[in-house]
N, C-alpha and C positions, 0 to 999 in steps of 0.2 A: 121830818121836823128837825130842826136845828136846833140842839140842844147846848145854847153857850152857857160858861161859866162864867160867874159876877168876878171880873178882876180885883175884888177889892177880897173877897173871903171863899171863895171860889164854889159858894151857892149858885145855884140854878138863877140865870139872869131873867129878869123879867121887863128890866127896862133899858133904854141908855141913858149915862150919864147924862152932863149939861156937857164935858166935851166930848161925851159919843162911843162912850166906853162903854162893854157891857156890863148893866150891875143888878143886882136883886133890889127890892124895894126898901130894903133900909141901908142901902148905899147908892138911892141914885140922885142925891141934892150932891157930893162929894166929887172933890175933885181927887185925881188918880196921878198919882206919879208914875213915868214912867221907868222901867228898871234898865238897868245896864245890861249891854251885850256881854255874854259870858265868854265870850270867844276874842271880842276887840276891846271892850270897856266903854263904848260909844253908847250913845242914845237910843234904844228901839220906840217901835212905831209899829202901833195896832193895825195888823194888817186884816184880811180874811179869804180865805184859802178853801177849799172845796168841802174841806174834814171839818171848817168851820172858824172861828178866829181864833189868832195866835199873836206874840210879840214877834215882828222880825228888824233886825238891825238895817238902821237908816244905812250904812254905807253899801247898804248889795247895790251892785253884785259881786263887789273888791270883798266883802267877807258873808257868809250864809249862816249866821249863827240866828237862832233860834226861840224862843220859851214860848210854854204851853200857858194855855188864859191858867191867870190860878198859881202857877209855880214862881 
């Protein structure tokens, strides 16, 4: 079972957003900013990865930077 975290407070997600984020049920009408690459300063973009989903920076594979749903 895939236990994601609600991007917005990083409670147990239960829904998607309306753009597909995952959120718990009193953040899933809510739109979701995305946060900066810690590594480049560029845009990241909800990916989803075997561990489960995470932010990874739009310019891979020129940089691999990172963040955990939640952080």
């Amino acid at each position: 079972m895939d236990l994601t975290k609600c991007g917005f407070c990083g409670a147990l997600a239960t829904k998607m957003s309306d753009e597909g984020f995952p959120s718990c049920a009193r953040h899933s009408g809510k739109k979701a900013a995305a946060p900066s690459c810690p590594d480049c300063g560029s845009v990241m973009a909800l990916r989803r990865g075997k561990f489960g989903s995470f932010w990874g920076c739009i310019t891979y594979p020129n940089c691999i930077g990172i963040r955990k749903m939640g952080a």
